[in-house]
C-alpha positions in Angstrom: 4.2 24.2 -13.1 1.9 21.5 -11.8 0.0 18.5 -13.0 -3.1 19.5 -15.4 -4.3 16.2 -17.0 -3.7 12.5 -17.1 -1.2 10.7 -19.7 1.3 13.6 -19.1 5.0 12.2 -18.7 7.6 14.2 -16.8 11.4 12.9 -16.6 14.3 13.8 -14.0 17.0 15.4 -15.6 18.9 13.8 -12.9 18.8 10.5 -12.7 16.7 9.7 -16.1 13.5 8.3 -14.0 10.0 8.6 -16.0 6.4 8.6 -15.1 3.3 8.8 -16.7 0.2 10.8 -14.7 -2.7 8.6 -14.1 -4.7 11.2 -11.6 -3.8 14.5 -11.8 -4.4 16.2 -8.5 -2.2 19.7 -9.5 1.0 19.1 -8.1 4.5 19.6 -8.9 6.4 16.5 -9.7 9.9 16.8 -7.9 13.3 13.6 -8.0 16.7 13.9 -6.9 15.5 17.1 -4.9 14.3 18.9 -8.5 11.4 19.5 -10.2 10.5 17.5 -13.3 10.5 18.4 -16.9 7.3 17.7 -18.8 8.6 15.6 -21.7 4.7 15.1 -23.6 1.1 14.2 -22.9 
């Protein structure tokens, strides 16, 4: 799943890191090698 909108937050179930989008351009968000989980936005 990629990036639709700005203000979404994703965190790494890996190491814990969080962002927040501030230009979505449709990607996927990947840390530590995985993919990260859309937490709200």
């Amino acid at each position: 799943m990629g990036v639709e909108k700005s203000g979404e937050k994703y965190r790494c179930n890996v190491c814990g890191n969080e962002v927040v989008v501030t230009k979505a351009g449709g990607g996927e968000l990947v840390c530590c090698k995985q993919p990260m989980e859309k937490i709200e936005g």
